[in-house]
MARTOR-313826 format. One record per residue (C-alpha): x, y, z; residue in three letters. Coordinates in steps of 0.001 Angstrom, whole numbers, plus 500000, padded with zeros to 6 digits. Layout:
! MARTOR-313826
XYZAla...
END
This chain:
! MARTOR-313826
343428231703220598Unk343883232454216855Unk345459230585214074Unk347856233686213261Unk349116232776217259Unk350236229126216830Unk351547230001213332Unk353989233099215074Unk354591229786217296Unk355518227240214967Unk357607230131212944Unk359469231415215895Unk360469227998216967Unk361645227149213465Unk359119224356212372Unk357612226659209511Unk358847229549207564Unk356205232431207308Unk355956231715203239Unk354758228658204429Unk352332230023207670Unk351065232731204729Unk349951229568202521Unk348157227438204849Unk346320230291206801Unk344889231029203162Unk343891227647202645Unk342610227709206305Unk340143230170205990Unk339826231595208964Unk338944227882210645Unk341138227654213988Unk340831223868213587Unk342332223781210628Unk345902225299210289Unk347193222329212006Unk345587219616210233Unk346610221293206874Unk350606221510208151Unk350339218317209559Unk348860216959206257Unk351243218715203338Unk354158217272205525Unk355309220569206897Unk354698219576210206Unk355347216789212420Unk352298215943214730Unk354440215205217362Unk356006219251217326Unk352401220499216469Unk351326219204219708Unk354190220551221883Unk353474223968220492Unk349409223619221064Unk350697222493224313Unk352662225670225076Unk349756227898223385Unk347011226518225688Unk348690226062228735Unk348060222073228777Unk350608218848229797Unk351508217135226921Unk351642213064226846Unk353258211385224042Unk352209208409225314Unk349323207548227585Unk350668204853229239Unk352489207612231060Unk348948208371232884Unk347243205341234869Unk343794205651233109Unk341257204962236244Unk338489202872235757Unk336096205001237554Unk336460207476235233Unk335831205207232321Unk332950204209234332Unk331791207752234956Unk331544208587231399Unk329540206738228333Unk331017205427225197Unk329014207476222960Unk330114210239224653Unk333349209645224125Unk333261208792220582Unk330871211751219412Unk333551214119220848Unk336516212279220565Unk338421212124224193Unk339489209520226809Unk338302209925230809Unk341832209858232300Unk340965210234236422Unk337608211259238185Unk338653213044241439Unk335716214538243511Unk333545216201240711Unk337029216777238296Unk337175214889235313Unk340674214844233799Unk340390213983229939Unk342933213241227445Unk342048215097224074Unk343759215671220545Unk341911218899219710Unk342688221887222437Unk340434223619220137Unk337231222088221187Unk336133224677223107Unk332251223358223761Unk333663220056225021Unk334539220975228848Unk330921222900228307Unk329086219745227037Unk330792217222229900Unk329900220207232244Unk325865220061231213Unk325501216349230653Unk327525214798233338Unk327807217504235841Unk332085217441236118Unk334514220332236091Unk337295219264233127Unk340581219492233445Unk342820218825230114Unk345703216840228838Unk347011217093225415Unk347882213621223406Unk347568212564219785Unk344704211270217816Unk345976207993217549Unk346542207347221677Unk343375208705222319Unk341386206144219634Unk343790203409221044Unk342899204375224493Unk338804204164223650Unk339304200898221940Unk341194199316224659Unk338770200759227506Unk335753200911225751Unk336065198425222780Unk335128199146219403Unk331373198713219896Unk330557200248222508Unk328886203227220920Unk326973201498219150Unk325688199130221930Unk325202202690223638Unk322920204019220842Unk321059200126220954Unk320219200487224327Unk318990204009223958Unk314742203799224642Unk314955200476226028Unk312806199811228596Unk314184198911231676Unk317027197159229266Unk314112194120228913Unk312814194200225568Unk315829192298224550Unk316223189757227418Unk316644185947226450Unk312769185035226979Unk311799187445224065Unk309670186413221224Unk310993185154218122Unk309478188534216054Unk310798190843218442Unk314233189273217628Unk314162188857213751Unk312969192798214180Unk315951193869216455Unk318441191792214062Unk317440193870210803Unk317736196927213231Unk320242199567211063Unk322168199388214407Unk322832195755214962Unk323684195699211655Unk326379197936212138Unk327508196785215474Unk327965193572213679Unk329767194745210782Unk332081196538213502Unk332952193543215052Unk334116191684211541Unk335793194930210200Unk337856195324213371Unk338416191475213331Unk339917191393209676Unk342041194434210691Unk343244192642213496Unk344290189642210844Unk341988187577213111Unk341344183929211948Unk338506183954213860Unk335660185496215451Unk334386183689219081Unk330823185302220396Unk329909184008223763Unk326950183926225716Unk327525183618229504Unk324726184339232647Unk325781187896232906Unk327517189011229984Unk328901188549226374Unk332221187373225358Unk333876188625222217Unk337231186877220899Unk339456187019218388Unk342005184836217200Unk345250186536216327Unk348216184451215424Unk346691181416217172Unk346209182557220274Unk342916184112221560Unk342550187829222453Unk339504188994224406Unk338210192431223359Unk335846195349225415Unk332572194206225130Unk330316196650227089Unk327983194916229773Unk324928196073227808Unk325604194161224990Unk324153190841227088Unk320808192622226572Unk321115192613222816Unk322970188987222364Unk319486187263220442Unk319488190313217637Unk323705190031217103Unk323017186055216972Unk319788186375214828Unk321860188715212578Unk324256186466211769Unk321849184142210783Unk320450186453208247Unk323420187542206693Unk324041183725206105Unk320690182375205554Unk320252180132208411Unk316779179593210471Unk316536182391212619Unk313452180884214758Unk315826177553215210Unk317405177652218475Unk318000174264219592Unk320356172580217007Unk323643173443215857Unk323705175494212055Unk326046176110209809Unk326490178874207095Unk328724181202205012Unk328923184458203960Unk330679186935201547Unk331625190435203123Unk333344193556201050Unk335388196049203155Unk335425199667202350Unk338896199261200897Unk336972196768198081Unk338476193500200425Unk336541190549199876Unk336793188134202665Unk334390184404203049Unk333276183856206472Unk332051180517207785Unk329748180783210301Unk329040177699213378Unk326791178185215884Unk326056176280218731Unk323536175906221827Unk325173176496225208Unk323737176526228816Unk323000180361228152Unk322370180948224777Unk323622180189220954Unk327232181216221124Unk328840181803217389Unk331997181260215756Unk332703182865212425Unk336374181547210409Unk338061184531208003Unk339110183219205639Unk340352185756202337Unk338809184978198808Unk342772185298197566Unk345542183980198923Unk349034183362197283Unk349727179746197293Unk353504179410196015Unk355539176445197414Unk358319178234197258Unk357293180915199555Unk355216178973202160Unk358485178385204351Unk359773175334203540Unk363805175042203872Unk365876175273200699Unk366849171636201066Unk363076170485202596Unk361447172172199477Unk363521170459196869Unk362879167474198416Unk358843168259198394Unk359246169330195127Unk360677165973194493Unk357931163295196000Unk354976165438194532Unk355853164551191411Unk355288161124192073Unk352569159482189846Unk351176157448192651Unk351040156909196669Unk349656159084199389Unk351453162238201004Unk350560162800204545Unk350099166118206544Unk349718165628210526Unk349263168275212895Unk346371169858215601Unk343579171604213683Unk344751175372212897Unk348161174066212201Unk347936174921208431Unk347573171288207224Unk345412172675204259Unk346775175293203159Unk349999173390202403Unk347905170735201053Unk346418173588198787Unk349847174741198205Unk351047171486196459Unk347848170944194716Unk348345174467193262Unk352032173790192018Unk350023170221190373Unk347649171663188795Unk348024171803184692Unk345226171170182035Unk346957167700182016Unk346133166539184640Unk342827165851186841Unk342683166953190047Unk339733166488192428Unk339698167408196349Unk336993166371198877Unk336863168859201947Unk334815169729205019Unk334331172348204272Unk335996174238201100Unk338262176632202271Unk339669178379198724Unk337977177942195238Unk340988176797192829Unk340784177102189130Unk340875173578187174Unk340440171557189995Unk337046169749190829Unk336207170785194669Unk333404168766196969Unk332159169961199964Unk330758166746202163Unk327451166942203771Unk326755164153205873Unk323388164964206418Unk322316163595202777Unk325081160562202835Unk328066162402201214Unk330703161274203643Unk334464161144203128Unk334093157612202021Unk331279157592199824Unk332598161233197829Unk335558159001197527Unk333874155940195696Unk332158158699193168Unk335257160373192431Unk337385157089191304Unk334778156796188603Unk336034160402187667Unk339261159279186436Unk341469161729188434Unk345200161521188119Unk345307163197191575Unk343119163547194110Unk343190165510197644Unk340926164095200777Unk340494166944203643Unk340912164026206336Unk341004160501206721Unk338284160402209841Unk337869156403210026Unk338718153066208389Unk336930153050205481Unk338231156446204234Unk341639155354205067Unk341078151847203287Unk340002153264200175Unk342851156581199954Unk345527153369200526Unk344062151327197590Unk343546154536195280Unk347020154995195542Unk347959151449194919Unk345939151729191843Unk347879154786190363Unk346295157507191805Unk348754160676193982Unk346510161081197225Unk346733163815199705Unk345092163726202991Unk345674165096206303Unk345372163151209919Unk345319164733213380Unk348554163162215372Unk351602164917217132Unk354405164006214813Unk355082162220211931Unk355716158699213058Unk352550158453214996Unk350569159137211911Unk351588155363210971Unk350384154111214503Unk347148156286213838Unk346241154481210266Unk347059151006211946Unk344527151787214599Unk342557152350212127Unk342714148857210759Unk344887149331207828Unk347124146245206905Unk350982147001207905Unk351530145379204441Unk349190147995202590Unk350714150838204403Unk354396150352203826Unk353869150127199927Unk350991153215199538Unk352924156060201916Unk355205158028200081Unk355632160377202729Unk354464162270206286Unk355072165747207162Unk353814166843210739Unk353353170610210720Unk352499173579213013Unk352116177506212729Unk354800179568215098Unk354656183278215540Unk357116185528214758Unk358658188558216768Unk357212191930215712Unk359857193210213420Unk358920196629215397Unk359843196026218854Unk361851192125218395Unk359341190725221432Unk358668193592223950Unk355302194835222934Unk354180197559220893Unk351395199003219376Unk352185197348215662Unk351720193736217343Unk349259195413220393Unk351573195282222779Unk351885190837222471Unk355771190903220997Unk354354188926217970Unk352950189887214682Unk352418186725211725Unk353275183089212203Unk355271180681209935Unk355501177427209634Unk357713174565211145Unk357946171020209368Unk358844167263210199Unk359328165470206930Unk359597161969206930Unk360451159911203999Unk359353156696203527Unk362678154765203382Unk362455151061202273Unk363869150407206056Unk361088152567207509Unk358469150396205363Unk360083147153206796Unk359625148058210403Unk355970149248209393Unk355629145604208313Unk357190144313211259Unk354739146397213504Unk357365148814215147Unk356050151396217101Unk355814154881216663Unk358968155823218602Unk361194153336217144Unk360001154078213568Unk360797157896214848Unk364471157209216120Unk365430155397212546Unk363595158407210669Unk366176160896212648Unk369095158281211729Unk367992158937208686Unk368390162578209016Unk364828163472209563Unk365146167031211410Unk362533166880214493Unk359154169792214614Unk361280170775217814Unk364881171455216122Unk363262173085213339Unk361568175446216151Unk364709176366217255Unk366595176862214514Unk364185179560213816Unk364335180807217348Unk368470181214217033Unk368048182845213792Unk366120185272216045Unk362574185480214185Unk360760183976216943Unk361488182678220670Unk362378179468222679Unk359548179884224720Unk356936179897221832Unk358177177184219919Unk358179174689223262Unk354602176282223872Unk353702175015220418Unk355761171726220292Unk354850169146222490Unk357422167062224352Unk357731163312224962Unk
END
């Protein structure tokens, strides 16, 4: 078929005028390929009409979608990924020796010949776009898989890379051009994803690969080869954060600096751990920018004057509760940020540093050489800070020291992991701090979590903006509550935690839960996810 047939096509059905066919069959140059890209490209064209006209000039079904077709897996099965990347189609249904395949190019006229010689089917064809048929390899393939294909190629029986192999043979495979790239795949497509993290997991038969998206996790297509090549994806992580690659029986930690294509800068920090089958890894995302302004972080009108308010304070200690991944420190980071002024000294003590800030004085602990919490602390009073932020208060002595730094004029931030607000008192008792010293030190505790929002595309269903989940970002939900001078007299008294709560909402105190739902009848998120994220007395 010529390109002077599907432009008569598209001219006859009205999609191009033949000023326009005469200009892009120029710029074609003779290349059948190419007439429709060029259309499609100057805006001429919809893809969508290019493809019913291909459709009609070739004889083949057209799918918009290709959820329309039930892919089989024995025909994913029957076919490799690097096969289907190289030339760019999806197996659709094997039946006898006929392979149906989904394609975006009806122009590809050596790909039925090349399926033909290699695999030995007949091919029958369906037409679709470029984007379902990449959607439908990453969802039945994963992103990887070619790679892991072109890994395996010249292995051995699939042995060389078992979990008995020697140290060398490793630290080899790991500087291997393609483990490097199958592990730069896997952090691309993570960032892409706006994954938090990155979970690589070792098991008797096969890998694991997870990614955290919006708080939840999301298991990916990892092929079942990629068990064979586990040590070199492990060992080169290690490199790219400088960790001992021959040391496989204690935990290590590290961090590393990436650069997209794009010129994104991202910080990765980088755990791994020993389990019953092998060193399984987990790498945070966390971007070397990120906007924090208090007034955008999602605080209420009214909540966020009254923030505004207590962090002005020149002394006493403003609590953040909440389950880790709850966004504790960023909000922390957040006030710190609206703080900071070449007046005033700020110093923070974190496990580990999450962003680098500008004028204020950041420590990373390392218990391993005696910088704890508590004895960071100690060195910092002698630092003269006006403010000063501690990542969490782990134990007693921490806790005893952030309640008398703030008695002696210092603002203190610090985080604690409870439920709500109220039980953060019960928390700092257990602790063993005096009733006495706790009523006059808190200013304030706000328990926190992260909800996710309905795709704006699809309001919950699924779709391919949010992958077909009904969610796409989070935002968060607060429980703010003051410090009233009755609240600090039933701290004194030793009230518990759900008596101290009921005065708080007497107060006016608006509950984690009825924030959750006001944003859930406002309709930017659901009932059901805020009680999955909210527990319930």
């Amino acid at each position: 078929m010529s390109n002077k047939l599907l432009g008569d096509l598209l001219v006859k059905k009205g999609c191009i005028t033949q000023e326009q066919l005469i200009e892009a069959l120029k710029e074609s140059a003779g290349q059948e390929d190419m007439l429709g890209k060029i259309l499609v490209s100057r805006g001429l064209v919809k893809e969508e009409d290019l493809l019913k006209v291909l459709s009609e000039q070739f004889n083949i079904p057209y799918y918009p979608r290709l959820k329309d077709l039930q892919i089989s897996a024995e025909a994913i099965r029957a076919v490799p990924a690097k096969f289907v990347q190289h030339y760019g189609f999806v197996p659709v249904s094997l039946e006898g020796q006929i392979l149906t395949v989904a394609v975006y190019n009806p122009m590809d006229v050596w790909l039925a010949e090349n399926i033909k010689l290699n695999l030995g089917f007949a091919v029958r064809r369906v037409l679709t776009s470029r984007h379902e048929v990449e959607e439908a390899i990453h969802k039945n393939y994963g992103s990887v898989a070619g790679t892991v294909d072109k890994i395996m190629e010249g292995k051995q029986g699939k042995d060389r890379l078992v979990k008995d192999a020697g140290v060398e043979d490793i630290e080899k495979n790991a500087e291997d051009a393609s483990v490097i790239k199958l592990v730069n795949q896997i952090i691309t497509e993570a960032i892409k994803m706006r994954a938090t993290d990155i979970h690589v997991e070792i098991y008797s038969d096969k890998v694991v690969l997870r990614y955290r998206i919006d708080g939840v996790l999301r298991e990916m297509r990892m092929p079942p080869d990629a068990y064979y090549i586990e040590p070199a994806i492990v060992s080169r992580i290690k490199i790219m954060c400088h960790l001992d690659v021959v040391e496989h029986r204690v935990p290590q930690d590290g961090r590393a600096k990436v650069r997209l294509l794009d010129g994104t800068e991202v910080d990765l920090r980088v755990s791994i751990l020993q389990g019953y089958f092998g060193e399984n890894v987990v790498i945070r995302i966390l971007p070397t920018h990120v906007l924090l302004d208090l007034d955008k972080i999602g605080f209420l009108p009214e909540d966020l004057k009254t923030i505004t308010k207590i962090i002005q304070k020149p002394h006493g200690i403003i609590l953040l509760t909440g389950p880790t991944g709850s966004g504790k420190t960023t909000t922390l980071y957040t006030c710190l940020s609206r703080l900071n002024r070449k007046e005033v000294k700020i110093i923070s003590i974190e496990d580990p540093v999450e962003y680098a800030i500008e004028g204020i004085t950041q420590i990373h602990v390392n218990p391993k050489v005696g910088l704890t919490f508590a004895s960071a602390l100690r060195s910092v009073l002698r630092h003269d800070p006006d403010i000063m932020m501690i990542g969490e208060i782990r134990d007693s002595e921490t806790a005893d020291l952030a309640i008398r730094s703030s008695l002696t004029g210092h603002l203190v931030f610090s985080t604690l992991h409870t439920n709500d607000s109220a039980t953060g008192v019960a928390r700092l008792m257990d602790m063993g701090v005096e009733p006495y010293l706790l009523a006059s030190s808190v200013e304030v505790i706000i328990a926190q979590r992260l909800v996710r929002l309905l795709c704006l595309q699809c309001k919950g269903k699924g779709c391919e903006a949010c992958s077909e989940t009904g969610f796409k970002g989070r935002k968060p939900i607060y429980e703010i509550m003051l410090i009233s001078d009755t609240i600090r007299t039933m701290i004194t008294e030793h009230k518990s935690a759900g008596e101290i709560k009921a005065q708080a909402i007497k107060s006016g105190m608006r509950t984690l839960l009825e924030n959750g739902m006001q944003l859930a009848e406002q309709g930017l998120t659901s009932k059901e996810e805020i009680m999955r994220v909210v527990e319930l007395e």
